[in-house]
N, C-alpha and C positions, 0 to 999 in steps of 0.2 A: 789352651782352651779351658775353659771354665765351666761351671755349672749352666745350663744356659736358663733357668728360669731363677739363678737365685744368686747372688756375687758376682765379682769383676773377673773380667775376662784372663784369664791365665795360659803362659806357654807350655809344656810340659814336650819333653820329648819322650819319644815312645817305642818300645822294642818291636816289629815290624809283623812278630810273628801271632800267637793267639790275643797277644795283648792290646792289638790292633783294630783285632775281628770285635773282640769282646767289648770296645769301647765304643767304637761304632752304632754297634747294636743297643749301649745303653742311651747312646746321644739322639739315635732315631726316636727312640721310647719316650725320653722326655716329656714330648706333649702331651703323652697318652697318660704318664703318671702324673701329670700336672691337671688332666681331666680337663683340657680342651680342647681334645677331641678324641674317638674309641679306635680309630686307624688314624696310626701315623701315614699313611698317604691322604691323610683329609687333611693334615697339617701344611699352609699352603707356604711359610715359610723354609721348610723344613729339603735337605737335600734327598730325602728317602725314596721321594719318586723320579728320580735318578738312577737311584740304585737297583729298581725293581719294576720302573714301567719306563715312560718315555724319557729322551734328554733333555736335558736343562738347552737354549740356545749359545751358540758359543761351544759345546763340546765342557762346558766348567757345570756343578766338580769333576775329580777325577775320579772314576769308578773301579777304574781296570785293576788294580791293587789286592782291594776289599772282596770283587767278585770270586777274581783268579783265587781264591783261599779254598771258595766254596762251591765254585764249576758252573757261576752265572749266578743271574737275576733272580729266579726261581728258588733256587735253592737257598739264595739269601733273604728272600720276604718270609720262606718257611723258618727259617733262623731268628729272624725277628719276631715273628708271630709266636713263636714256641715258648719265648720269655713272656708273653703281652697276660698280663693276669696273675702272674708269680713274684712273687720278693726277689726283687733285684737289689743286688750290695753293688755301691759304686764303684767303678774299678778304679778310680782317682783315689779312694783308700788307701789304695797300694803304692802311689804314686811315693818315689823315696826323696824324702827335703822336699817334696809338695815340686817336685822338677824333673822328676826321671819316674816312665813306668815302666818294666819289665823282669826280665828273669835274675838274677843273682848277678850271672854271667856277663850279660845288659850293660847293669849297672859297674860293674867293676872293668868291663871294658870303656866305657863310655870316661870313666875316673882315668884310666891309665892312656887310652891316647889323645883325652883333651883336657881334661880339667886339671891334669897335672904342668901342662904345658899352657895353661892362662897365666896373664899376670896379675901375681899378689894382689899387688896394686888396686888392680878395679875394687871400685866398689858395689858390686855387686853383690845380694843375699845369699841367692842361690848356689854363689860358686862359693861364698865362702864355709858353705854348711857342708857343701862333696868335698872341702881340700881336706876339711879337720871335723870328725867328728864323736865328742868327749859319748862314751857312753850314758843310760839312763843313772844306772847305782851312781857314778860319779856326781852327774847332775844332780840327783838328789841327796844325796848325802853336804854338797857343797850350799848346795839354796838351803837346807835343817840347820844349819851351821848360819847362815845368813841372817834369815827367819824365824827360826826357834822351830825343833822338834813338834811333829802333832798339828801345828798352826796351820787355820785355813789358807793365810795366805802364802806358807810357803809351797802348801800343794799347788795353788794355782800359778804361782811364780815356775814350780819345779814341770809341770805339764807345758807351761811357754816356753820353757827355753826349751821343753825335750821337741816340739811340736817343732821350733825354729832349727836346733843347732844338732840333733843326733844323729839327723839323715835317716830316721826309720821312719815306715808309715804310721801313718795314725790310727789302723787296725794294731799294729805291733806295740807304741804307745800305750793305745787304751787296754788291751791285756797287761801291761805292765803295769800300770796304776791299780785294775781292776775296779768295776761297780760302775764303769760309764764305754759309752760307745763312742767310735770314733768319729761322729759327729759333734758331740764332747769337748773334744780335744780343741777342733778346728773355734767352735765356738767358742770357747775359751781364749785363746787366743786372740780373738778377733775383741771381744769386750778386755782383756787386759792391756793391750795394744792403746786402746780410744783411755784405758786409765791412767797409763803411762803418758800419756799427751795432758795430762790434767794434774798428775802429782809428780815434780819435780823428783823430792824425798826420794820416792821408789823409784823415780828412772836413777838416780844415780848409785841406787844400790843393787839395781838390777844390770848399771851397765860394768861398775865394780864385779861382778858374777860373769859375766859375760869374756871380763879380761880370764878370771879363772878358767873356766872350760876353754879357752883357746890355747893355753901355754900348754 
């Protein structure tokens, strides 16, 4: 799942427990922070009047999950409402390799009974950032070396690859660069990506870079 007012649609899996509740409630809110409309039950697209007044037909979405956390309907529109007017931080920040959101625990179990057991082979992004991932110092010290010490472009190269290949969130990122948030990050990435499609030059020094953090 993805931002829903703002980029493409993304899967993430999700640890079942508060980090479930917590996301829930920011995907309900969406509309309301998007400012179209002041209740998310005015929002006609939206599953939230599911969750806190009548059912959708068919018995879809599934509720019983989300409710069973917080003892019903009631006590989840009060959960919702209580963020409605507050800074809310995305929990997809936390989300690790932009693929997994949850606790430590989560994450290192979800690595040791699956992702250790995929095959190499695919080609997949996602799996290949949970099998191996070089830390930030490494990364950056390897793109300084690439790019030259101090140079803008090796910070924006060294934020890509931490963004793609270290498996930390992009809260954890952006405290480690320091002086940007971790929308930042994402951003960043997204314009260096569309740059790499346009200068040959830097994709093959950045896929040269890419052999390094995998060995």
């Amino acid at each position: 799942m993805g931002h829903l007012f703002q980029g493409r649609y993304r899967a993430i899996l999700v640890d079942k427990d508060s980090y479930a509740l917590e996301l829930s409630r920011y995907i309900h809110l969406n509309p309301v922070r998007a400012r179209l409309v002041k209740d998310p039950s005015e929002y006609l697209w939206s599953s939230y009047i599911a969750y806190v007044g009548r059912e959708k037909e068919g018995g879809w979405p599934e509720t019983e999950f989300i409710l069973s956390q917080l003892g019903g309907k009631g006590r989840y529109r009060r959960y919702v409402e209580e963020a409605m007017g507050k800074p809310t931080r995305d929990p997809l920040e936390k989300a690790v390799a932009s693929t997994l959101l949850g606790s430590e625990g989560f994450v290192e179990w979800v690595r040791e009974k699956w992702i250790k057991k995929a095959t190499p082979k695919r080609d997949i992004p996602a799996l290949r950032r949970l099998t191996h991932w070089p830390d930030l110092p490494f990364i950056q010290k390897e793109t300084k070396k690439a790019f030259g010490e101090g140079s803008l472009a090796s910070r924006k190269v060294a934020l890509y690859l931490s963004h793609r290949y270290s498996g930390l969130s992009l809260g954890d990122i952006a405290r480690y660069f320091g002086g940007i948030g971790p929308s930042a990050v994402s951003q960043n990435t997204r314009r260096f990506e569309a740059l790499l499609r346009e200068d040959l030059k830097l994709l093959k020094k950045v896929e040269n870079l890419k052999k390094i953090l995998s060995e």
